[in-house]
C-alpha positions as CSV (number, residue, x, y, z in Angstrom):
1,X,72.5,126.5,79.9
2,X,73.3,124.6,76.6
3,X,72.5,120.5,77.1
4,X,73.8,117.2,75.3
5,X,73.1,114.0,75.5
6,X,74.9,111.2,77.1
7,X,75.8,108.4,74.3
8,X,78.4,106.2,76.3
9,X,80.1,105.6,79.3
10,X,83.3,104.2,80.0
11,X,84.5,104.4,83.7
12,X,85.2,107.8,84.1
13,X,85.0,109.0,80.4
14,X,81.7,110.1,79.2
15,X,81.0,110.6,75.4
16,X,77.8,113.4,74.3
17,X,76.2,114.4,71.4
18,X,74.6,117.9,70.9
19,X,77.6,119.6,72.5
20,X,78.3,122.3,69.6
21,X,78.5,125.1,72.0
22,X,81.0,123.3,74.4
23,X,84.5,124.5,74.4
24,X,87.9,122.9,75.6
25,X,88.4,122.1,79.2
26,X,84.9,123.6,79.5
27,X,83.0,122.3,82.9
28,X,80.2,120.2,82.7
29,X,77.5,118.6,84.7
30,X,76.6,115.3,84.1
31,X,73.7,113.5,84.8
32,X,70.4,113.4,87.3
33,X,73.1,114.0,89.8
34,X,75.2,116.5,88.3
35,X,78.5,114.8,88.5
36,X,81.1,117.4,87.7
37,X,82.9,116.9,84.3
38,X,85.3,118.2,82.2
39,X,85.0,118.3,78.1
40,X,88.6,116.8,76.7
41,X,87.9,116.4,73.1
42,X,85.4,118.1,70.8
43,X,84.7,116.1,67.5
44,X,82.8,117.6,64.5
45,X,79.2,117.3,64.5
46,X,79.0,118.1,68.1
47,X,80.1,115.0,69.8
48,X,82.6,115.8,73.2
49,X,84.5,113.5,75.2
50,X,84.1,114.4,79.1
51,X,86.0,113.1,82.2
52,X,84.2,112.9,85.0
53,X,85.5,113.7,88.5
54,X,83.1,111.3,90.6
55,X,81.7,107.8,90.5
56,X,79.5,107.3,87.1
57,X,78.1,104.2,88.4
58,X,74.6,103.8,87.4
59,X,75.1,107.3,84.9
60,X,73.7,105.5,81.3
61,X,73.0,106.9,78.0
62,X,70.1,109.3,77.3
63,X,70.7,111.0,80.5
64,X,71.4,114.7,80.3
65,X,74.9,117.1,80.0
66,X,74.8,120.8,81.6
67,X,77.1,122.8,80.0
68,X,78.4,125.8,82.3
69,X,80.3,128.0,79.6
70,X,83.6,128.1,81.9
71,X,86.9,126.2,82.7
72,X,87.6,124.3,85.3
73,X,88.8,127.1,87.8
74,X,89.5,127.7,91.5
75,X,87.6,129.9,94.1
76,X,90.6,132.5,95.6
77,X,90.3,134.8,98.1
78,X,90.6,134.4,102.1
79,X,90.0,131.3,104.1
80,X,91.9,129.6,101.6
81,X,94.7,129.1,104.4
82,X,93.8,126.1,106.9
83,X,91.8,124.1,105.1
84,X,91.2,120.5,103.8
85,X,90.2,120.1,100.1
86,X,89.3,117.3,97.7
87,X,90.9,117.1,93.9
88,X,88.3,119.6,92.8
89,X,88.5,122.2,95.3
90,X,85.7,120.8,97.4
91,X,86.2,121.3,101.3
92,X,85.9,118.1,102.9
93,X,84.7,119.3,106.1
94,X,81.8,120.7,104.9
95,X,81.1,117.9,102.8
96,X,81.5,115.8,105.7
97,X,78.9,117.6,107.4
98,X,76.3,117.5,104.8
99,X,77.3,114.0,103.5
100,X,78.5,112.0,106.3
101,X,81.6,109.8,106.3
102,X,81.0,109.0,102.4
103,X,81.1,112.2,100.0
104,X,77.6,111.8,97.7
105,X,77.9,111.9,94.5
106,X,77.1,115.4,93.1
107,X,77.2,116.8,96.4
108,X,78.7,120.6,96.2
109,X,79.6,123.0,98.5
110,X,81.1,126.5,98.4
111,X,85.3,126.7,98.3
112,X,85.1,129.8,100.9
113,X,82.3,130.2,103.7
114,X,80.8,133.8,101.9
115,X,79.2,134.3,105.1
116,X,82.5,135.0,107.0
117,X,83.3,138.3,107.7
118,X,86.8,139.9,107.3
119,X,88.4,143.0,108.2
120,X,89.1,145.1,104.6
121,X,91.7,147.8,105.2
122,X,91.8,149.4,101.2
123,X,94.8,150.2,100.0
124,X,93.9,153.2,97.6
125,X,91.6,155.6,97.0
126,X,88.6,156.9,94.9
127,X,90.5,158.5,91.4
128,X,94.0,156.0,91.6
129,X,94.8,153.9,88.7
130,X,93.2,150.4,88.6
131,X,94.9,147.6,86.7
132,X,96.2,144.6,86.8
133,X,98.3,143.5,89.9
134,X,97.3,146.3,91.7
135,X,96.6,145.7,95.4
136,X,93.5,147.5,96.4
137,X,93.0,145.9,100.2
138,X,94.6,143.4,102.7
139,X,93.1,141.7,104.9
140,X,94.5,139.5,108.0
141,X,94.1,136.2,107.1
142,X,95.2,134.0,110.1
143,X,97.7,135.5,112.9
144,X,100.5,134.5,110.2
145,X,99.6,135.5,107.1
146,X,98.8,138.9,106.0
147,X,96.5,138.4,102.4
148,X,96.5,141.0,100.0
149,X,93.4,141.9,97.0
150,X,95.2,141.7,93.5
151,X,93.2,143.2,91.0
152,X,93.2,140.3,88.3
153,X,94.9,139.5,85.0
154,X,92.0,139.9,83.4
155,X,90.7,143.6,84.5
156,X,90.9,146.2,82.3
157,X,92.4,149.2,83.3
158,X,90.9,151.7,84.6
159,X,90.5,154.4,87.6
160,X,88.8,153.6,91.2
161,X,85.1,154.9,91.2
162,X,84.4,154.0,95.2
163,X,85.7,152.0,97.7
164,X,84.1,150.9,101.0
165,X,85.9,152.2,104.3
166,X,88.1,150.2,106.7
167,X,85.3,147.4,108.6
168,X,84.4,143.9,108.7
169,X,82.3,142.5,105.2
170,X,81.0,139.4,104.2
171,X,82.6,137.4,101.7
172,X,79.4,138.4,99.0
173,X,79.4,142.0,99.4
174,X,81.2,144.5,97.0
175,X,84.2,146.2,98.2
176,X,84.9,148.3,95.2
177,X,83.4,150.3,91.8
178,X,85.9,151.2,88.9
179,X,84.8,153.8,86.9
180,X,84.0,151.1,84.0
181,X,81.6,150.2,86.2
182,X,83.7,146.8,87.1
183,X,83.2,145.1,90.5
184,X,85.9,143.7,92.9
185,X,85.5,141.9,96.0
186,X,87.1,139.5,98.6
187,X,86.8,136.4,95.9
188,X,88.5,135.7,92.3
189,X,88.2,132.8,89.7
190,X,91.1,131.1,88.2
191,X,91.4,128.4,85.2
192,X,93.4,125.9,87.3
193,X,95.2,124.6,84.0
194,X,96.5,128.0,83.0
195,X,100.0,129.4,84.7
196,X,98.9,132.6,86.7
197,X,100.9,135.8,84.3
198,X,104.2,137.6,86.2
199,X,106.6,140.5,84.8
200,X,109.4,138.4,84.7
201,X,111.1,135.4,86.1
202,X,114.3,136.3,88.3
203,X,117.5,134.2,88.4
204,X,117.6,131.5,91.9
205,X,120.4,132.7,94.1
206,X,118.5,132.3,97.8
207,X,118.7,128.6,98.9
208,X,114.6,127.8,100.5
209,X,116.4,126.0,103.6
210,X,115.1,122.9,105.0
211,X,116.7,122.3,108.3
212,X,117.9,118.7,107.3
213,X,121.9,118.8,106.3
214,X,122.3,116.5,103.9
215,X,119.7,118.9,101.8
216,X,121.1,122.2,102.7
217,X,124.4,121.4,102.4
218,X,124.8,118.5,99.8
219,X,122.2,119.1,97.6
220,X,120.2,122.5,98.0
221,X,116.9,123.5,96.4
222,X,116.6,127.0,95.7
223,X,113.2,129.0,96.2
224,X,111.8,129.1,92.8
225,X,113.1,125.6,92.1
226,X,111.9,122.1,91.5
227,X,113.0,119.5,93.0
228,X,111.6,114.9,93.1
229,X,112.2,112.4,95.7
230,X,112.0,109.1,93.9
231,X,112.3,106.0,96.7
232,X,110.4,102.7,96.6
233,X,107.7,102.0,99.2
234,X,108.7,102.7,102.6
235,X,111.9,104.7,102.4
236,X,110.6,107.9,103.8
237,X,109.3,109.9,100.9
238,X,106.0,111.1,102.8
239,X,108.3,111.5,105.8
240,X,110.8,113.4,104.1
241,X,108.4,115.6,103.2
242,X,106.6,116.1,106.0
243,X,109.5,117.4,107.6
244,X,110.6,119.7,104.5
245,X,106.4,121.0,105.0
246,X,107.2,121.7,109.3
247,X,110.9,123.4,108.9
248,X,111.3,125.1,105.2
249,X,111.6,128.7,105.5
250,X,108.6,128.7,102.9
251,X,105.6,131.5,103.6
252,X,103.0,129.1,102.4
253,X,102.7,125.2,102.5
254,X,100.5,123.6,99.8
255,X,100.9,119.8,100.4
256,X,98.5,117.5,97.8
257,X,98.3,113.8,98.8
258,X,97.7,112.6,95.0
259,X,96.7,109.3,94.9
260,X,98.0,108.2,98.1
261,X,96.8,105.2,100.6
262,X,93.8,106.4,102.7
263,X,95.7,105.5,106.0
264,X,98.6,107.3,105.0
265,X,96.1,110.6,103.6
266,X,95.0,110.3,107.2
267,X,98.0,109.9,108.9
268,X,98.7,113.9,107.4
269,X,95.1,114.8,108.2
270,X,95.6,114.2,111.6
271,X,99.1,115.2,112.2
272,X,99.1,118.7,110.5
273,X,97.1,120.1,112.5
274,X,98.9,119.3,115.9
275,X,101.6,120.4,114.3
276,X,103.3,123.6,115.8
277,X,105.2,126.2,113.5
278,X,108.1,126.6,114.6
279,X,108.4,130.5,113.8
280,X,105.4,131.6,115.6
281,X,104.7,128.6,118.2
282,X,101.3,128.9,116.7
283,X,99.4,125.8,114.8
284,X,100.9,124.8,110.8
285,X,98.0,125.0,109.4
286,X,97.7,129.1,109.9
287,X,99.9,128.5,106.6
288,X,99.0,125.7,104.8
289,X,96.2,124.0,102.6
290,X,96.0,120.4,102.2
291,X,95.0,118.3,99.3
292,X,93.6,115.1,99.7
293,X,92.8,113.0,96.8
294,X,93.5,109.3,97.8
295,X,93.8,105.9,95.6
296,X,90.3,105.2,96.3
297,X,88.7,108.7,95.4
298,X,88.0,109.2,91.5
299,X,90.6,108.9,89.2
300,X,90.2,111.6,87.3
301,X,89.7,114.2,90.3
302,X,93.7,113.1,90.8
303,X,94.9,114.3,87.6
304,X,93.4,117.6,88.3
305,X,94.2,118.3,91.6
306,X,98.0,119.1,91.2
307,X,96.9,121.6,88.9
308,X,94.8,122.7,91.8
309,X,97.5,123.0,94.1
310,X,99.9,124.8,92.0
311,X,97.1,127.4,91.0
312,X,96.3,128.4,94.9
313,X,100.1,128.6,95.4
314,X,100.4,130.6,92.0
315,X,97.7,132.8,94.3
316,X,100.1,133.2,97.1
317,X,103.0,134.0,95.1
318,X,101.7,136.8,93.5
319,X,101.2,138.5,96.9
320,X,104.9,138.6,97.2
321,X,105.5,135.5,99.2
322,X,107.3,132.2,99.0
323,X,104.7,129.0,98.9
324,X,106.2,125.5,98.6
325,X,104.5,122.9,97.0
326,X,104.3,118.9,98.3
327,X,103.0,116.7,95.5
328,X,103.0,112.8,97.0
329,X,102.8,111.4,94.4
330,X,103.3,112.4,91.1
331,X,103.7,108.2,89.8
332,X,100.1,108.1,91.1
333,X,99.0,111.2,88.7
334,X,101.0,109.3,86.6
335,X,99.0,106.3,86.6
336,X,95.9,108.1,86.5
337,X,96.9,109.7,83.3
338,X,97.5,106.3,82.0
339,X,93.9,104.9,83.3
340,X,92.3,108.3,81.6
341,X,94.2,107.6,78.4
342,X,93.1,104.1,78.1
343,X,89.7,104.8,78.3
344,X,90.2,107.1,75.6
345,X,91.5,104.6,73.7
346,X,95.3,106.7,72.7
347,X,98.1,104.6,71.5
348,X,100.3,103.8,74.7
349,X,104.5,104.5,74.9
350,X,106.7,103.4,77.3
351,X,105.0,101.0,80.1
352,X,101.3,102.3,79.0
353,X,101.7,105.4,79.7
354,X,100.5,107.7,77.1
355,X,103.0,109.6,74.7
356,X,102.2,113.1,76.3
357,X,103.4,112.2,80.1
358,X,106.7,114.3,79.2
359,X,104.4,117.2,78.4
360,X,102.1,117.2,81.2
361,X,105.2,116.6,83.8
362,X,107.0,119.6,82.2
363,X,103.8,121.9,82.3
364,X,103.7,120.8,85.7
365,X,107.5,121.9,86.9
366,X,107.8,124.9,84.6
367,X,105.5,126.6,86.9
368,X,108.2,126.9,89.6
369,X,109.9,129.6,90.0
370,X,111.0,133.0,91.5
371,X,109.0,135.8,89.8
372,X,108.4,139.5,89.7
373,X,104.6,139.2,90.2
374,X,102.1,141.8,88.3
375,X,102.1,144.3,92.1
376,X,106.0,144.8,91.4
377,X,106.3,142.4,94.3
378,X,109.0,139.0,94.6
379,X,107.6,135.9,95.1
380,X,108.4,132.1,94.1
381,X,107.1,128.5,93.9
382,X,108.9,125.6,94.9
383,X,108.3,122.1,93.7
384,X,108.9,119.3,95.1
385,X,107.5,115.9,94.1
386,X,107.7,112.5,94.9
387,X,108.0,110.0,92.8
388,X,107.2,106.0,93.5
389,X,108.8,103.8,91.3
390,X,107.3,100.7,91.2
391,X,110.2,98.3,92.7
392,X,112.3,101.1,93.3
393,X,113.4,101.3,89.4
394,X,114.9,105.0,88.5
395,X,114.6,103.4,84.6
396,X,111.2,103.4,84.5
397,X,109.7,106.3,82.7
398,X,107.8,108.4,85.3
399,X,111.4,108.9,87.3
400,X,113.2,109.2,84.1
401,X,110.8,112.1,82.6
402,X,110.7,114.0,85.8
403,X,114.7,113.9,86.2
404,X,114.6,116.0,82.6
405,X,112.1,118.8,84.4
406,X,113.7,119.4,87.5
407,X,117.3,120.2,88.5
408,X,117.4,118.8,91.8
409,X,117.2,114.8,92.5
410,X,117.0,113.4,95.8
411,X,117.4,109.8,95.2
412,X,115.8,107.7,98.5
413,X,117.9,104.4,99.0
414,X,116.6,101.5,100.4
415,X,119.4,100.0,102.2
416,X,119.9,103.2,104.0
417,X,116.2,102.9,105.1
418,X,116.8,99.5,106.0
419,X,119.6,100.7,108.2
420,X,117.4,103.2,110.1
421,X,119.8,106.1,108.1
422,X,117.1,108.8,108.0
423,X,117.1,111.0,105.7
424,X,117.7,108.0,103.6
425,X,118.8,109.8,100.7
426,X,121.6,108.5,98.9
427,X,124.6,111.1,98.6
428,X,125.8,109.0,95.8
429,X,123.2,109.1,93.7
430,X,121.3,112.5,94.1
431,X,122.2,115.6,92.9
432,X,121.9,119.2,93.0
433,X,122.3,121.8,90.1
434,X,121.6,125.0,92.1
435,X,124.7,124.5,93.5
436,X,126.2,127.0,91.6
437,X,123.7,129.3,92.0
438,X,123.0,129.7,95.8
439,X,127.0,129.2,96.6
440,X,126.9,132.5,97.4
441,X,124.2,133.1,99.8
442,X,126.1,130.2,101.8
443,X,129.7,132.1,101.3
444,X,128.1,135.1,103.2
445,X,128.0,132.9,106.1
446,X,131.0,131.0,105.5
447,X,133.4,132.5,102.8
448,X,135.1,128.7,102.9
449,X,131.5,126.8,102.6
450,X,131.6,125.5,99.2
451,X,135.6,124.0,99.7
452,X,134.1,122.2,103.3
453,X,131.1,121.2,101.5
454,X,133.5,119.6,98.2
455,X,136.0,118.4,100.7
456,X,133.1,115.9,102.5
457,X,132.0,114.6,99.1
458,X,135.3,113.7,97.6
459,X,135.8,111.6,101.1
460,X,132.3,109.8,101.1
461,X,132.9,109.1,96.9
462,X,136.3,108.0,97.7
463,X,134.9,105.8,100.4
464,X,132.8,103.7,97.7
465,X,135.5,102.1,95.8
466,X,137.5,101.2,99.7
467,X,134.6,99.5,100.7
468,X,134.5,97.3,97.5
469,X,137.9,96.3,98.0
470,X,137.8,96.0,102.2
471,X,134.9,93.7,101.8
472,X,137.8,91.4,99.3
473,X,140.3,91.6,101.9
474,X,139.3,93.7,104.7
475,X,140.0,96.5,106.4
476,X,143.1,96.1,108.3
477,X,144.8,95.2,105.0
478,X,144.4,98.9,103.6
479,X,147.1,101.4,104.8
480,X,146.0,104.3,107.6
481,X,145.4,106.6,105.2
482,X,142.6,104.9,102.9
483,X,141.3,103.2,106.3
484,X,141.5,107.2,107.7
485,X,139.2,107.9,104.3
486,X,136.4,105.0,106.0
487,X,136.5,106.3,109.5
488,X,136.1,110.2,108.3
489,X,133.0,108.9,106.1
490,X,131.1,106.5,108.8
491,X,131.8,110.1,111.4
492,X,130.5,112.1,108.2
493,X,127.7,109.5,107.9
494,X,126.5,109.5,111.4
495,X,127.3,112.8,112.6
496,X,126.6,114.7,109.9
497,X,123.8,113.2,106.6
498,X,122.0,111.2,109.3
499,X,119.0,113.1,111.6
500,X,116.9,112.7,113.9
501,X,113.3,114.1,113.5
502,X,112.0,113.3,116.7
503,X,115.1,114.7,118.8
504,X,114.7,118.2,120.3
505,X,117.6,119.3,118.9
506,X,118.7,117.2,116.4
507,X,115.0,117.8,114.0
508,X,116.2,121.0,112.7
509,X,119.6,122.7,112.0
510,X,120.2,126.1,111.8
511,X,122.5,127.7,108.9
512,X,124.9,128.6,111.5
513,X,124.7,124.9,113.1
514,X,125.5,123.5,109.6
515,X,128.3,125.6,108.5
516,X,130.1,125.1,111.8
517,X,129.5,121.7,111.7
518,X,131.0,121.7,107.8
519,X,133.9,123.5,109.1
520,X,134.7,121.6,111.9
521,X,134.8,118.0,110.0
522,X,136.3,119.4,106.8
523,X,139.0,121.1,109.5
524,X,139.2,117.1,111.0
525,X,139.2,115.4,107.8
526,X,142.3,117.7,106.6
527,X,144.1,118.0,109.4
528,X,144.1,114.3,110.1
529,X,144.9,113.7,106.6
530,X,148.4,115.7,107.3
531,X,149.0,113.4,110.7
532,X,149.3,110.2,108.9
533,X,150.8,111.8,106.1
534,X,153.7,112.7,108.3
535,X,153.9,109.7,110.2
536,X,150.9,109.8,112.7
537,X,149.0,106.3,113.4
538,X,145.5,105.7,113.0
539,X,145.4,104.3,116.3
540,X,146.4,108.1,117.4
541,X,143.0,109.9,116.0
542,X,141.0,107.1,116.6
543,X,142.3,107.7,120.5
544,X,141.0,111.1,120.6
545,X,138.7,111.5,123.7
546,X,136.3,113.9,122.3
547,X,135.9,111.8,118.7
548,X,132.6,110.8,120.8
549,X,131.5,113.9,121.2
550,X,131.9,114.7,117.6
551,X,129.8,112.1,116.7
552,X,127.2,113.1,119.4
553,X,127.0,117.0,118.4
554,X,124.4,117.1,115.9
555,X,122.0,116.3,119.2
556,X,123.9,117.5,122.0
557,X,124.3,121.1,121.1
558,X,121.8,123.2,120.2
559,X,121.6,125.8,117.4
560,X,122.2,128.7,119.2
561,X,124.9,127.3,121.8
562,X,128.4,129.0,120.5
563,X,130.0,128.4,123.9
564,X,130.0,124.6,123.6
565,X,130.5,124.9,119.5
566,X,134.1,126.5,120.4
567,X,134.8,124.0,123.2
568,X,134.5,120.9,121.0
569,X,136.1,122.9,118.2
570,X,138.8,123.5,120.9
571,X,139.2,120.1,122.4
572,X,139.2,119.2,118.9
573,X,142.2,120.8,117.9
574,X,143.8,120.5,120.9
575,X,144.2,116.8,120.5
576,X,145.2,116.9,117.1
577,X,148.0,119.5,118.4
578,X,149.2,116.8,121.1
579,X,149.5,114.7,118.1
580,X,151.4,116.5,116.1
581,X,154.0,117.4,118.8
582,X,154.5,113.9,119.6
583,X,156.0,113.6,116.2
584,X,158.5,116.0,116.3
């Protein structure tokens, strides 16, 4: 193991001489302790710049760098699934139990427990063709998720030599000899800063589905898509995403609490684990693998460990299934990048933050997507981060750099948040550009979806300029038809964007549920629109003895329940019928 020598430290940078041999993102330990490190800069005559991922209080010049001759990689294989990691890829558990309350500094533990045993069932045989992507062995990872061996990137190919039978191993032993004399087993290394290779990227047409309405239907992420939820403090973004973590119809969850208050880090920590998925009635955490790196945990371990995140779901991927990523939040990576560059003296941009945060966000996002993986399989990698503008300000650069990277924006408004209005995203100023795109899953389940879904937007954007003039002279100035434009919005509003995530049957909403509902207030909105055209009163609609039950639907039928869909559809249309005889 090649050795430098400490020469300065500043914070969480740490400068060494003697480090000729180091490479690039090579991983270091520094110190009596052995504080994990990572080299950033090498400078002729064999000075390195390292960034340390724990405390370097007390570290001082003189003491001693370990150089380890790799990258900063992550430990995949099984037991991934259901647990609870640092930044770095440490499992706090463990750590816990070795270190207490307080994590040591140095203190290291294995990524996987190697002494578990799984069940191997290979998947070929002595003589078949070894080479990269090939899957040589599943194994049942929790009661949801089925894991499957890839042979990595980086084999060479080759033929099987032997291959243990079906039976339970240990995480250390051997599991198969290619004829190279290569070993595979249950457990891979992967550079966490290098995209995982696929055979191609395929176009987004499938819609990942949230179960919140004002997503699905206004402004849809697709799987393999990438998506920020910029809001100011306290208008739901951890909320929001909680929810999009319990109900997406993604395989895999990875959520990373990235520099995040303790309490609120906690508040996940405990939650997830009581939580119940709904598709098997079985614990979340079967599928899912939390991050934690909170504000008070080193800063440098926070930059990292979105890379971390994105490399396990990379893993996932590449086994065919869909993984969704939670990154809360990427303004506190943000800042950390600022705090790193800083100490590294860089010339600042826009509010401090260094001149490459464009860069790093982009390399971040571009590694969504929906991909033909290396096993001929289809699998993608959703994004979606959140973003805390300090104040609430979508001007200041992290919001505005991330809106250039991603292609859906769910703006979080305040006011709506104020008003209770969850989700409080703003269908004014949020947008979607898979819209396009994933129109035609939803036209197989409704061939009039998109027209509904337009019709509903031109009302609520029409509604904007009414209010500014009702609030000038009121509303009973304005004709029935422009006051017909505010009732349809506040029954879109209510009955439709807003939700209810601790209802029964209000927390989720089925495709079916949606389009109905789409459907049955685009079929109001137009048909009431002809009324008044033809002489009908406001007074008349707004009369309507169901119009309650309209607004109460979203929570007083469930997703499955047809029967009392076609009776309010029918009582409905009934009493628009009555009013439309009356003015014959």
């Amino acid at each position: 193991m090649n050795e430098g020598i400490i020469t300065r430290v500043n914070g969480p940078i740490v400068e060494a001489r003697n480090m000729e041999r180091a490479g690039m993102l090579e991983v270091v330990e520094v110190g009596t302790e052995h504080l994990i490190g990572e080299v950033i800069r090498v400078r002729r005559g064999g000075l390195a710049t390292i960034q340390v991922y724990e405390n370097t209080s007390g570290l001082k010049p003189g003491e001693t760098v370990y150089c380890t001759g790799r990258q900063l990689s992550v430990k995949l294989g099984p037991g991934l699934l259901g647990t609870i990691y640092d930044g770095i890829q440490r499992p706090l558990d463990r750590i816990a139990e070795l270190s207490g309350a307080m994590i040591r500094r140095g203190e290291k533990t294995e990524p996987l427990d190697m002494s578990k045993k799984w069940h191997f069932v290979p998947t070929v045989n002595p003589g078949d063709e070894l080479k990269p992507g090939v899957v040589y062995g599943e194994i049942q990872e929790t009661d949801s998720i089925k894991l499957k061996l890839i042979v990595p990137p980086s084999q060479k190919p080759t033929r099987v030599k032997t291959i243990v039978p079906e039976g339970d191993y240990a995480g250390e032993e051997t599991l198969l000899v290619a004829e190279n004399n290569d070993t595979l087993g249950f457990y891979q290394y992967w550079p966490v800063r290098k995209p995982r290779p696929v055979i191609a990227r395929k176009q987004l047409t499938t819609p990942l589905l949230t179960g919140l309405r004002v997503i699905d239907a206004f402004f849809p992420i697709a799987k393999g898509g990438a998506a920020a939820i910029p809001g100011g403090f306290g208008t739901g973004k951890t909320m929001t995403q909680q929810a999009l973590a319990k109900w997406s119809d993604a395989d895999i969850i990875v959520y990373i609490g990235c520099g995040e208050r303790g309490n609120e880090m906690t508040e996940v920590l405990r939650e997830f684990p009581e939580l119940v998925d709904p598709r098997s009635g079985r614990s979340l955490m079967e599928r899912t693998i939390l991050i934690a790196n909170t504000s008070n945990m080193p800063v440098a371990a926070r930059e990292v460990s979105i890379y971390t995140g994105i490399t396990l779901a990379e893993y996932y991927r590449d086994m065919g299934y869909h993984v969704a990523i939670m990154a809360d939040s990427t303004s506190r990576w943000a800042e950390a990048l600022r705090e790193l560059s800083g100490r590294l003296e860089e010339m600042p941009a826009d509010e401090g933050f260094p001149a490459y945060l464009p860069t790093r966000l982009a390399s971040f996002y571009e590694r969504a997507g929906f991909v033909e993986t290396m096993s001929g399989d289809s699998g993608s990698v959703s994004v979606i981060g959140a973003v805390s503008p300090p104040g609430g300000d979508f001007s200041e650069p992290v919001t505005q750099h991330t809106s250039r990277f991603i292609r859906c924006f769910w703006a979080l408004d305040r006011a709506l948040a104020n008003a209770r209005h969850y989700p409080a995203i703003s269908w004014h100023d949020s947008y979607s550009e898979y819209l396009i795109e994933i129109a035609g899953w939803w036209g197989q389940q409704d061939a009039e979806w998109k027209a509904h879904r337009d019709l509903l937007m031109e009302v609520l954007q029409e509604e904007v300029g009414l209010q500014r003039i009702a609030k000038l002279i009121g509303p009973d100035a304005l004709p029935d038809h422009q006051r017909l434009t505010l009732l349809v919005a506040d029954i879109i509003k209510n009955a439709f964007l807003q939700q209810n995530s601790f209802d029964e049957i209000d927390m989720y909403c089925s495709p079916g549920k949606q389009t109905w509902m789409l459907r049955l207030l685009a079929t109001f909105t137009e048909r009431s629109q002809n009324l008044i055209r033809k002489g009908a009163m406001l007074a008349d609609i707004n009369a309507i003895t169901a119009l309650p039950r309209l607004l109460r639907m979203k929570s007083e039928i469930p997703n499955d329940d047809k029967t009392a869909m076609a009776n309010l559809e029918q009582q409905i249309s009934s009493a628009l019928d009555a009013i439309e005889s009356n003015l014959r």
